[in-house]
C-alpha positions as CSV (number, residue, x, y, z in Angstrom):
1,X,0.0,0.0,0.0
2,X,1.0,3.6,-1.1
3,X,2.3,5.5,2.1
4,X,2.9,8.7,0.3
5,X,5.1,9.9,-2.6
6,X,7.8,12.7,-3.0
7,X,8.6,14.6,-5.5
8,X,10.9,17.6,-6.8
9,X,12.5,19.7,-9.2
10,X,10.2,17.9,-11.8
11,X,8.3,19.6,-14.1
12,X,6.1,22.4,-12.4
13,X,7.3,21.0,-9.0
14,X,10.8,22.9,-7.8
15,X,10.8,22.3,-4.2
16,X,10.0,18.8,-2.8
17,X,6.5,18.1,-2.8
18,X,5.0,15.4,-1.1
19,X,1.4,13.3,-1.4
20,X,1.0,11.5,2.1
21,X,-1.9,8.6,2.8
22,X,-0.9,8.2,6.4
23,X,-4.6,8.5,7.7
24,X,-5.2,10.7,10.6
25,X,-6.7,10.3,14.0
26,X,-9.8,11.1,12.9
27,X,-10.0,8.9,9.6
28,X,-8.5,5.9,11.8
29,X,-11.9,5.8,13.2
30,X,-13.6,5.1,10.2
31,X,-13.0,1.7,8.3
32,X,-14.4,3.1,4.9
33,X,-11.5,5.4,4.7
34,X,-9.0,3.5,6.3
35,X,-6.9,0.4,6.1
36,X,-4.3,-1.4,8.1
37,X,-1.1,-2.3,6.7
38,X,0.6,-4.6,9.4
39,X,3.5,-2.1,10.0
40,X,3.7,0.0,13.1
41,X,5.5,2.7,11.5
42,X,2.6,3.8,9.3
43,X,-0.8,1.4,11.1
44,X,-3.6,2.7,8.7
45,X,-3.5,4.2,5.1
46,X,-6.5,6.3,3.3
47,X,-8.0,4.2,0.7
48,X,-8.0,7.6,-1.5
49,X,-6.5,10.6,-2.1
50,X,-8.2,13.5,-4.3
51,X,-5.9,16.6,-5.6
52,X,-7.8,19.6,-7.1
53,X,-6.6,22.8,-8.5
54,X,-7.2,24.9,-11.6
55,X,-5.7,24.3,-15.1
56,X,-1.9,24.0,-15.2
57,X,-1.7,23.8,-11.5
58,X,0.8,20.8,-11.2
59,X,-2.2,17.8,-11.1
60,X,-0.8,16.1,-14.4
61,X,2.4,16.9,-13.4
62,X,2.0,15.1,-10.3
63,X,0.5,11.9,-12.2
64,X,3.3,12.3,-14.7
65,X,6.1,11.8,-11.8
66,X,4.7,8.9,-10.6
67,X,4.6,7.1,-14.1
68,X,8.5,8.3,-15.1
69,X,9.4,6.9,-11.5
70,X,7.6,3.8,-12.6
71,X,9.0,3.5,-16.0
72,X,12.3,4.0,-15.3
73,X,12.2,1.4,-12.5
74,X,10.9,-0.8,-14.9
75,X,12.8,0.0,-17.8
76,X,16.1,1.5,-17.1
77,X,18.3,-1.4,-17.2
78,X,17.2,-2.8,-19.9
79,X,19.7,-3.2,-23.0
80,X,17.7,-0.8,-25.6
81,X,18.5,2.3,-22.8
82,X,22.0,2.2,-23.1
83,X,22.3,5.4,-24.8
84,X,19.5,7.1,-24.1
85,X,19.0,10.3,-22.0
86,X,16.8,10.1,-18.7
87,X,13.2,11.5,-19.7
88,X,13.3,13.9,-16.6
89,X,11.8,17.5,-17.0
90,X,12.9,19.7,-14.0
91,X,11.8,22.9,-12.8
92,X,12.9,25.4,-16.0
93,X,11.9,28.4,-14.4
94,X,14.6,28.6,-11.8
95,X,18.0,29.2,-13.5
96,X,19.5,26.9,-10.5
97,X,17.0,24.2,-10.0
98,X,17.4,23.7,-13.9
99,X,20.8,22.3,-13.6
100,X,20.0,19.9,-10.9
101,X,18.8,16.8,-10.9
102,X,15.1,15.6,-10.3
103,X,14.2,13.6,-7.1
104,X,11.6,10.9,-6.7
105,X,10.9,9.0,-3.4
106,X,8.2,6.5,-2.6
107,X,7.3,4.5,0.5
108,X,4.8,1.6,0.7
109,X,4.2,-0.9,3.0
110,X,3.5,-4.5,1.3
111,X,3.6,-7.9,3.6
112,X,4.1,-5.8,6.4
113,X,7.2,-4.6,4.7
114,X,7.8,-1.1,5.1
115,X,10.2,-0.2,1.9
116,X,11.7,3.9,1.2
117,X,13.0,3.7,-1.9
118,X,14.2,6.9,-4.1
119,X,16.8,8.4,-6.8
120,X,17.8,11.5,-8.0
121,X,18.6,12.2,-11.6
122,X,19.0,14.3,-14.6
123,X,19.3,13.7,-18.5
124,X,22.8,12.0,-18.3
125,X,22.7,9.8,-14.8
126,X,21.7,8.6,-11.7
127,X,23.2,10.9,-9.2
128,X,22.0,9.1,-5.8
129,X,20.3,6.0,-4.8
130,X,19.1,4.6,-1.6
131,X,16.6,1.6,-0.5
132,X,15.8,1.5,3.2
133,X,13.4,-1.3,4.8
134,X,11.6,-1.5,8.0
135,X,10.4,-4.5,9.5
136,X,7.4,-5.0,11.0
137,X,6.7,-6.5,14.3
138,X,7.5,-5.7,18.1
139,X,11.3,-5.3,16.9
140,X,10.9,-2.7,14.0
141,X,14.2,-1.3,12.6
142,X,15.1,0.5,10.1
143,X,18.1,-1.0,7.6
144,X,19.8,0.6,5.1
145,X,19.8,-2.0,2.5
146,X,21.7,0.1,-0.4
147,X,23.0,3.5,-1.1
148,X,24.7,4.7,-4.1
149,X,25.9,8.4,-4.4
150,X,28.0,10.3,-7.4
151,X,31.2,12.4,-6.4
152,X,31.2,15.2,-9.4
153,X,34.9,15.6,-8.2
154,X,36.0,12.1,-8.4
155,X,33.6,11.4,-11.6
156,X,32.8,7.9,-9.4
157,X,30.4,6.9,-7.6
158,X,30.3,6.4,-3.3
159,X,28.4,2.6,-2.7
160,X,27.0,1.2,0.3
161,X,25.3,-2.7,0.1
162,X,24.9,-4.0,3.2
163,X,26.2,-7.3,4.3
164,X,23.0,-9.0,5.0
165,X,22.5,-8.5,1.0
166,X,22.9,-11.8,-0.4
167,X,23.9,-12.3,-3.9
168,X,26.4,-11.3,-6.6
169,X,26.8,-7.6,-5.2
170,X,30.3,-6.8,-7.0
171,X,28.7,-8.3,-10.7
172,X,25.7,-6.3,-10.0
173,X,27.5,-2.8,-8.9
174,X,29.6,-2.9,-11.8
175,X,27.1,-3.5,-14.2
176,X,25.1,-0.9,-13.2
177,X,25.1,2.1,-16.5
178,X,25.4,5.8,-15.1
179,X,21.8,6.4,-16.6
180,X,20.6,2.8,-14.6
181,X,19.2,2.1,-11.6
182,X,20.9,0.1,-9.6
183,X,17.4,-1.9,-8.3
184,X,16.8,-2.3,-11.9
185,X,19.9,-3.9,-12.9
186,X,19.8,-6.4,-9.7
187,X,17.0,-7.3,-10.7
188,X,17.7,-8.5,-14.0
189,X,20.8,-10.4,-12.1
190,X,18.8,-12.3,-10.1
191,X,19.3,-10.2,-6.6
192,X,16.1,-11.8,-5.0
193,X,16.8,-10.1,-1.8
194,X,15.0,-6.6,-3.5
195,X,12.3,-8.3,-5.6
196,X,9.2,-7.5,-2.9
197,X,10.5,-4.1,-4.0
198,X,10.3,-4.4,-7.2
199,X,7.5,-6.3,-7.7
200,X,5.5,-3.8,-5.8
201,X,6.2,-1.1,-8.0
202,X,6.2,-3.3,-11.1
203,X,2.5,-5.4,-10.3
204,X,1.4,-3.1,-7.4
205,X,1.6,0.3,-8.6
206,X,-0.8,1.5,-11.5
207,X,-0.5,4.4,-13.1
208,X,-2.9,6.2,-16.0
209,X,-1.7,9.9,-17.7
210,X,-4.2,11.7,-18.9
211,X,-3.0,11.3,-22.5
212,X,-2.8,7.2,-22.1
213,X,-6.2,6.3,-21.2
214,X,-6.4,3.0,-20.3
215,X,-7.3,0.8,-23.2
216,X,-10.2,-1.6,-23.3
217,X,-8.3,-4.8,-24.5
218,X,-7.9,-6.0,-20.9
219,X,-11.9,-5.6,-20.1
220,X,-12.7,-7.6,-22.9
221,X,-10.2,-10.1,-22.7
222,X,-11.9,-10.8,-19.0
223,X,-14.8,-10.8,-20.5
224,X,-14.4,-14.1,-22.5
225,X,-15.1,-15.5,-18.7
226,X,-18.7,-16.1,-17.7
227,X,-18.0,-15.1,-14.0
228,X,-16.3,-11.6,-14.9
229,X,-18.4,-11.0,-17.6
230,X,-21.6,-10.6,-14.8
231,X,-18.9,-8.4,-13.1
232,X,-18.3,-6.3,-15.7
233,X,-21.9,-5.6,-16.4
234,X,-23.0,-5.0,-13.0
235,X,-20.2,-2.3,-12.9
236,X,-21.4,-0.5,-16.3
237,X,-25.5,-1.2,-14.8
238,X,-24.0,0.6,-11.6
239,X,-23.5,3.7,-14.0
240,X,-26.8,3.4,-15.8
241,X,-25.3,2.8,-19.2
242,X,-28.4,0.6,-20.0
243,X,-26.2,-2.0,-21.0
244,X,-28.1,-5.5,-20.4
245,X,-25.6,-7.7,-22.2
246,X,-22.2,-8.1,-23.4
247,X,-21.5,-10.4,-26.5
248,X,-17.9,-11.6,-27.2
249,X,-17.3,-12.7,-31.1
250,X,-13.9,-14.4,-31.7
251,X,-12.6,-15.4,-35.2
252,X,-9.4,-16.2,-36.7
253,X,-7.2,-13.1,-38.8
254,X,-7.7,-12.9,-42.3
255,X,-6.6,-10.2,-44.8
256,X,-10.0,-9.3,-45.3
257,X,-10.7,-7.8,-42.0
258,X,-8.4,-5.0,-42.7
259,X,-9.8,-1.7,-44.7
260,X,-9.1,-1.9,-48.2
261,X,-8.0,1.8,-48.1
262,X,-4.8,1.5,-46.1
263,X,-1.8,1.5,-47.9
264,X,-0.2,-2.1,-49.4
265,X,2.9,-1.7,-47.5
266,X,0.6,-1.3,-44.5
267,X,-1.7,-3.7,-45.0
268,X,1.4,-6.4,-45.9
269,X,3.1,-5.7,-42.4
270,X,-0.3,-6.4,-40.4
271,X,-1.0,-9.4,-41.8
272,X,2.2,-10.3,-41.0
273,X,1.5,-9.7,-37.5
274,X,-1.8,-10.6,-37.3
275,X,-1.8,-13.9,-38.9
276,X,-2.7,-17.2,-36.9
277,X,-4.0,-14.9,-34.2
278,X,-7.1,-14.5,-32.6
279,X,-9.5,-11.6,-33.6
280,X,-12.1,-10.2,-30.9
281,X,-14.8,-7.9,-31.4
282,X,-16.9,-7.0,-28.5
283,X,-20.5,-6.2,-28.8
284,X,-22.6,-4.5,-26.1
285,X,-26.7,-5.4,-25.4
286,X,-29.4,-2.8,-25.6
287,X,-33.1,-3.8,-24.8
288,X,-35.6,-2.4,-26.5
289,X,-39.5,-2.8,-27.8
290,X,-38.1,-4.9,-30.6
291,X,-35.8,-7.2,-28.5
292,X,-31.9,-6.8,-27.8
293,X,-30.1,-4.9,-30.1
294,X,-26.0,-4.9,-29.8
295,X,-23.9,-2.0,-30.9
296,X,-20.2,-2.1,-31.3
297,X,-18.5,-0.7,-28.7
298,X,-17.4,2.2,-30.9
299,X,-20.9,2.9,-31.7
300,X,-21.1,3.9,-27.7
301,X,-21.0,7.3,-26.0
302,X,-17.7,8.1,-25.1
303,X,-18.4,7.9,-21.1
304,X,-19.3,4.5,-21.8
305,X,-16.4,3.8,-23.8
306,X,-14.4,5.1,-20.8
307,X,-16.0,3.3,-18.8
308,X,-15.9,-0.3,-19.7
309,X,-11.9,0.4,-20.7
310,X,-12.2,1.5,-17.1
311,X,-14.2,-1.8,-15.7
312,X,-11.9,-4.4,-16.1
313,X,-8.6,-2.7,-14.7
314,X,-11.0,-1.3,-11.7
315,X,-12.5,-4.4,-10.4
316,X,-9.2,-6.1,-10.9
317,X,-7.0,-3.3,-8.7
318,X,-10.4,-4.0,-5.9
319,X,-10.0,-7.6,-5.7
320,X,-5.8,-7.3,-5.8
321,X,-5.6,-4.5,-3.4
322,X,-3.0,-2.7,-6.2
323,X,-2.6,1.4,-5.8
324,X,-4.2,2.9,-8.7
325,X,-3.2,6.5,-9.8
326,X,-5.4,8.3,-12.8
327,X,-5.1,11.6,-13.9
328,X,-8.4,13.9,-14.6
329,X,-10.9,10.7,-13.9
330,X,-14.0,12.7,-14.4
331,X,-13.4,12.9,-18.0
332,X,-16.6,11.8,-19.8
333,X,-17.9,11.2,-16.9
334,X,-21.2,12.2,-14.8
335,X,-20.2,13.6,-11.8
336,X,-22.5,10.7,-9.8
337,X,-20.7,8.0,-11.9
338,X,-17.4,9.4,-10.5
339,X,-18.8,9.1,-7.0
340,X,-20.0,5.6,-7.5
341,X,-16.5,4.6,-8.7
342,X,-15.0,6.2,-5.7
343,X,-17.2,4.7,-3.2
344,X,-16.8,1.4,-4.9
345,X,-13.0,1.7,-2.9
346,X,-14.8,3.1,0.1
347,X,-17.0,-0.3,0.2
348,X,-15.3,-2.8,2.7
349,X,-17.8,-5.4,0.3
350,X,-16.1,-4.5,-2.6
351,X,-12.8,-3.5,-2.2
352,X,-12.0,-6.6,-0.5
353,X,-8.2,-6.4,-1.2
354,X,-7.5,-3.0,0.4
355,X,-6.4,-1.1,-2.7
356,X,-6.1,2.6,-2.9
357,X,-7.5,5.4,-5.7
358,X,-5.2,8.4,-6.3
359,X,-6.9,10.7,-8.5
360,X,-7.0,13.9,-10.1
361,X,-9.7,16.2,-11.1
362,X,-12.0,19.1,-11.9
363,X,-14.9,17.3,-10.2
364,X,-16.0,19.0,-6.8
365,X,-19.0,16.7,-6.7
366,X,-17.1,14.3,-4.3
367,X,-16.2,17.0,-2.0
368,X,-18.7,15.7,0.6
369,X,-17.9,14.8,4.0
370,X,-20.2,11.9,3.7
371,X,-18.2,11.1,0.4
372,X,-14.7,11.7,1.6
373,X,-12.9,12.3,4.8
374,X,-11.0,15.4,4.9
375,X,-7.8,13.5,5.3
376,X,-8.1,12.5,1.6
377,X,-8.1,15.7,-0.2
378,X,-5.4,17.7,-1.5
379,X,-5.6,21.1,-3.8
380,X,-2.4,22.0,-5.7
381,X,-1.7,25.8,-6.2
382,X,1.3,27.7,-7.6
383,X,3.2,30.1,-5.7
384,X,4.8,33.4,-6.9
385,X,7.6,31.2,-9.1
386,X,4.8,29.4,-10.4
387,X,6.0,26.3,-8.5
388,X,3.4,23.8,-7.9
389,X,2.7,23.6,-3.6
390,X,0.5,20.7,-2.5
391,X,-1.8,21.7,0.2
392,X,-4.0,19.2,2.1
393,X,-7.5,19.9,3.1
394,X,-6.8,19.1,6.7
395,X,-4.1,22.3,7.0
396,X,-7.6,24.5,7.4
397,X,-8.9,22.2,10.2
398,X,-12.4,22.1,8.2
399,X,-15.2,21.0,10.8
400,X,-16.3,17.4,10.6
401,X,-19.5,18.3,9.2
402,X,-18.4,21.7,6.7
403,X,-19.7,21.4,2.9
404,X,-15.8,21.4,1.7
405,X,-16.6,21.5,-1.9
406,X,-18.6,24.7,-0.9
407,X,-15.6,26.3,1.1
408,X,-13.3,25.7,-1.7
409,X,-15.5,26.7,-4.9
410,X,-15.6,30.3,-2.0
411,X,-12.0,30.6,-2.2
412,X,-11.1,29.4,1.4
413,X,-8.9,26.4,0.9
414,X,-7.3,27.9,-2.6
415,X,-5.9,25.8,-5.5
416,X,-8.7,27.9,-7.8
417,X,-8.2,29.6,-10.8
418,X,-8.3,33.4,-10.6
419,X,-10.5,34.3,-13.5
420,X,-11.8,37.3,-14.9
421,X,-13.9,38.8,-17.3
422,X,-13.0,38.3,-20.9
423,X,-13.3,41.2,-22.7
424,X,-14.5,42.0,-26.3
C-alpha cells in the first residue's frame, strides 16, 4: 500500500512536494477510509486521495512523476536504454534548479514490509540511490539495504550494500550504467533479496496519464469468462449505461478484416503480424421494444467507452488491493458516476483487497464529507515562481461536518483559478 510519494525539481514542482496517505486520527476511526497495513510505522493508510486545483496547477504533473518513477524502475536497465538520455523535465523556471537533478521517493508498505525507496537524476545519470526497509513487528528497525551516491569531483560513484544483501553484489555494482538504476539492474541479475520491491512497483503500482487512457483490450479479454463478464456488467448497470448484455465474437485473422483503403505496405506488415492470431470484437446489449439490439463498442457514447476500458482494470485493482493513480478521472464522466467509482473503494464489500485510488480532477462533486474524509483531499496551487505547492484539506482544520466542496469553490482552501472577465 501507497504511504505517500515525494517529489521535486520535476516539471512544475521545484521544491520537494509530497502526497501522504498516512490517515489521521480522525479517519482511523472510520474503516471506509482506512486500512491497516501490518506495520507499526505507518498502522492505517487512506484508501483515497483526491488533488484539485485549476488548469496548469501541477495535477498532471504530479501523475506524470509517478509514471517516469515507474517507468524507469521498470525499464532503465534494460539493453535498448543504453544510450538514451533520462526523460526527466525539472523545474525550468529557476536558472539553479534547472541544472539539478530531479528527485523521486516512494514508501509503501507490502507484507508488512515497510520499503523507502528513491533516486535523484538528470538527462545523463543517476546521481543518488538509496533503499531502506523497515520490518514489522514488536522489533521494528530501520536497515539501510543500499546507497549509491555520485562524487562530481572524483567522476565515481560512493556505494554502500549492506552485508545482509545476499547475492552477486560486486557483478551487479559494476554493471550498473550511469543512466541505470541500480534496483533495476539487480534485478535483472537475479538479486532476489529486493524483488518485494520491485514487484510492488512493477505489479502493485498502476499508473494512467491523462493522455494514455487506459485501453479496453484488458476488459474484454476478461470478458471471454462467464463469471467476470456478470462483473463487468454489474459495474457498467451501476453507472446506468443501460447495457443489459455483453457479447464476445472471436474469429481467426484474415486479410479481409483489414480496410481496403490502407496502404499495401501497411496492409502487408499487419498481416504479418496478425496472422494465426485471434480476432475479438466486443458487442454491447441494448433492450428495446423490438428485443436486444447490440452496438459495437465504438458505436457507444464516449463515457461509456471510458468506462468499460475502465471496468476491467477497476474491479481487478479491488480484488488485488493494487494502488491505482489516474489523472483527470471525471473525463466523460457524470459527476454521480465518478462518485459511484469512488465509493466502490470506500466499500469494505467491494474493495475486499485494500487497494487505494489516487486521482485527479476538476470534479467538486465528491467533495462531501459523507463522500470523503477530509484527510483524503489535497488542492495543488502555484506560488509566486509558479511552482506547484500541494496543500492538504486538513491544513484549514475544516469541521467534521463543513460542505468542503462549498468552502473551496468560496476561495477558502485555494488551488482555484483566478478568473476574470474576458473582454471583447
Amino acid at each position: 500500500m501507497l504511504v505517500e510519494f515525494s517529489v521535486a525539481n520535476f516539471r512544475s514542482f521545484a521544491e520537494r512536494q509530497t502526497i501522504s496517505l498516512v490517515a489521521g486520527a480522525a479517519s482511523r476511526r472510520d474503516l471506509r477510509f482506512s486500512a491497516p497495513t501490518g506495520n507499526r510505522a505507518a498502522p492505517e493508510v487512506l484508501r483515497v486521495a483526491a488533488i484539485f486545483g485549476p488548469n496548469n496547477s501541477g495535477k498532471s504533473a504530479f501523475v506524470r512523476a509517478l509514471h517516469f518513477f515507474k517507468s524507469f524502475v521498470r525499464e532503465s536497465a534494460k539493453e535498448s536504454q543504453a544510450n538514451d538520455e533520462i526523460e526527466v523535465k525539472p523545474f525550468k523556471f529557476d536558472s539553479i534548479l534547472v541544472q539539478q537533478p530531479s528527485e523521486f521517493e516512494v514508501i509503501f508498505i507490502t507484507n508488512g514490509n515497510q520499503y523507502q525507496y528513491g533516486f535523484r537524476a538528470d538527462a545523463r545519470r543517476v546521481h543518488e540511490e538509496w533503499l531502506f526497509h523497515m520490518t514489522r513487528g514488536p522489533g521494528q528497525k530501520t536497515q539501510r539495504w543500499f546507497t549509491r551516491l555520485y562524487d562530481p569531483d572524483s567522476g565515481e560513484y560512493e556505494w554502500y550494500i549492506n552485508p545482509s544483501v545476499r547475492g552477486q553484489k560486486e557483478v551487479w555494482r559494476e554493471s550498473t550504467r550511469d543512466n541505470a538504476l541500480f534496483l533495476s539492474t539487480a534485478i535483472q541479475l537475479k538479486a532476489e533479496h529486493f524483488q518485494e520491491t520491485f514487484d510492488w512497483i512493477s505489479d502493485k503500482l498502476r499508473v494512467v496519464p491523462a493522455n494514455n487512457r487506459i485501453s479496453s483490450d484488458y476488459t474484454q479479454k476478461i470478458c471471454t469468462d462467464d463469471d467476470s463478464k456478470i462483473k463487468v456488467l454489474s459495474f457498467l448497470q451501476a453507472a446506468d449505461t443501460r447495457i443489459s448484455d455483453i457479447l464476445i465474437e472471436e474469429s481467426e485473422f484474415n486479410e479481409s478484416m483489414i480496410p481496403s483503403v490502407l496502404p499495401e505496405s501497411l496492409r502487408e506488415e499487419l498481416t504479418k503480424d496478425l496472422r494465426g492470431k485471434t480476432i475479438r470484437k466486443l458487442m454491447t446489449g441494448h433492450k428495446t421494444a423490438n428485443g436486444v439490439i447490440y452496438l459495437e463498442l465504438s458505436e457507444e457514447s464516449d463515457g461509456t467507452q471510458v468506462l468499460f476500458a475502465l471496468a476491467g482494470p477497476w474491479l481487478d485493482t479491488l480484488k488485488t488491493g493494487k494502488t491505482l493513480i489516474i489523472d483527470e478521472l471525471s473525463n466523460s464522466l457524470h459527476p454521480l458516476v465518478v462518485g459511484t467509482l469512488v465509493e466502490a473503494f470506500h466499500n469494505l464489500d467491494t474493495n475486499t483487497g485494500n487497494a487505494q485510488l489516487l486521482f485527479t480532477g476538476h470534479e467538486t462533486y465528491v467533495m462531501d464529507p459523507r463522500k470523503m474524509h477530509r484527510d483524503e483531499i489535497y488542492f495543488l496551487e502555484k506560488n509566486e515562481s509558479d511552482a506547484t505547492r500541494i496543500i492538504p484539506l486538513s491544513d484549514f482544520k475544516p469541521r467534521g461536518n463543513e460542505m468542503f466542496e462549498r468552502g473551496y469553490l468560496h476561495g477558502r482552501y485555494g488551488g482555484i483559478p483566478q478568473v476574470t472577465s474576458i473582454e471583447s
